[in-house]
N, C-alpha and C positions, 0 to 999 in steps of 0.2 A: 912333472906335468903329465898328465894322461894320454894317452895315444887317440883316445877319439880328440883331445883338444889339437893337438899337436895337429892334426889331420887334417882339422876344418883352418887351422892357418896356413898350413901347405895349399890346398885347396883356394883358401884366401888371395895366395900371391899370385896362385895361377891365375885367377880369373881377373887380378889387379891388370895381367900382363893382358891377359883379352880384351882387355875394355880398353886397355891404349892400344893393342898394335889390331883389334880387329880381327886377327887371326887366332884360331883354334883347329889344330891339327891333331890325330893321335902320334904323329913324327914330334909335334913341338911339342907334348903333355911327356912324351917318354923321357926330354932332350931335356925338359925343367926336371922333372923328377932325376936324372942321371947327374945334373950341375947343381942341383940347390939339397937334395935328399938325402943327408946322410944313414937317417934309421928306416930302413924298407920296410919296416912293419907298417909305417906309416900309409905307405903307398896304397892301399886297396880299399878304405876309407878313402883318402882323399881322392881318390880316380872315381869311386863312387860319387862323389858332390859334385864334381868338378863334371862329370857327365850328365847328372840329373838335373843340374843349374841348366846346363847347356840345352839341353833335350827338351826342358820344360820353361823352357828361358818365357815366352808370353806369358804364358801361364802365368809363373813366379810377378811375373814384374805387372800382371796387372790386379794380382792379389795387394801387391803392395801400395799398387797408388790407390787402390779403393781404401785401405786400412791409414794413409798416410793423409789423409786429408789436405788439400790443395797441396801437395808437392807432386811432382812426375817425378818421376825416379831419373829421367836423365839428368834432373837439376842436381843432384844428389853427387857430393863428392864421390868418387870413384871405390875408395875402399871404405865408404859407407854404404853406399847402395849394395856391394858385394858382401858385405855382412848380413845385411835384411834377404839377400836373394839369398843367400848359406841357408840361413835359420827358413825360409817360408819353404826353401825344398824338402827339407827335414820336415817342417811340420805338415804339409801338403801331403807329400809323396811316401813321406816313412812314417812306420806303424811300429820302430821296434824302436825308438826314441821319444821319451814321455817331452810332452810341450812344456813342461817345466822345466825340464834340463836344456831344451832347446833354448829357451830364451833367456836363463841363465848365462849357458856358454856364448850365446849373443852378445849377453853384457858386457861380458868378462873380453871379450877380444873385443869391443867395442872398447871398452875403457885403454885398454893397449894400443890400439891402433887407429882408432875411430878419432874425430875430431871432438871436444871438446864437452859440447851438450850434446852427444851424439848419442849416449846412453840411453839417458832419459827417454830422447826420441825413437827411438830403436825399443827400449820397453812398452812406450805405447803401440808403436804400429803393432809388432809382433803378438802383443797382446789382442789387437783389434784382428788381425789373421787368423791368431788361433780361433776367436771367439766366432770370428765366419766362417771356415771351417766346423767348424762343433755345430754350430747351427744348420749351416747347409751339409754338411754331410763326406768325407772325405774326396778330396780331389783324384778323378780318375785319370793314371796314367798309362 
């Protein structure tokens, strides 16, 4: 498996654990990466997401409820919403990962982890982000 993928599921779990306990520290981001990380290569990709989710967290999450049509993102299972927040950081905020690979690797950890039809759904929002994006013009951060 690739180390950018491997990265965005590091990242993934971290931000599983922020959405239940509400807490993000760089003490608690070091303390997961030291108990769950065994290839460090990984670690600077995922600290990247896991900061940019963070940093641009509105941002992200009201790109997604405009692209997800009548859902709010807090109704959104917890590591579904955090896959769509993964992929719309990447496509928002980074210029060095094409939107095809973004929603790709979307899918593919969506089908692993995500619930069910969460694919599908997750290919359309992502789709509808990028395409707002493209239209309006990259998100400044």
């Amino acid at each position: 498996m690739k180390h950018r993928t491997r990265s965005r599921e590091v990242a993934l779990q971290y931000l599983y654990q922020v959405d239940i306990t509400s807490s993000h520290t760089e003490d608690a981001l070091s303390a997961f990466f030291d108990h769950f990380v065994d290839n460090h290569e990984l670690i600077p990709y995922a600290r990247e997401i896991v900061d940019g989710v963070c940093e641009h967290l509105v941002q992200i999450d009201a790109l997604i409820e405009k692209a997800s049509e009548n859902w709010k993102v807090s109704r959104m299972s917890t590591t579904d919403r955090n896959i769509l927040r993964i992929a719309t950081y990447e496509l928002a905020f980074r210029d060095d990962v094409p939107y095809r690979v973004v929603i790709n690797e979307a899918i593919e950890i969506a089908k692993r982890f995500g619930s069910s039809k969460f694919p599908s759904f997750a290919n359309g929002v992502l789709d509808r982000v990028w395409s707002g994006i493209a239209k309006d013009g990259p998100t400044q951060g």
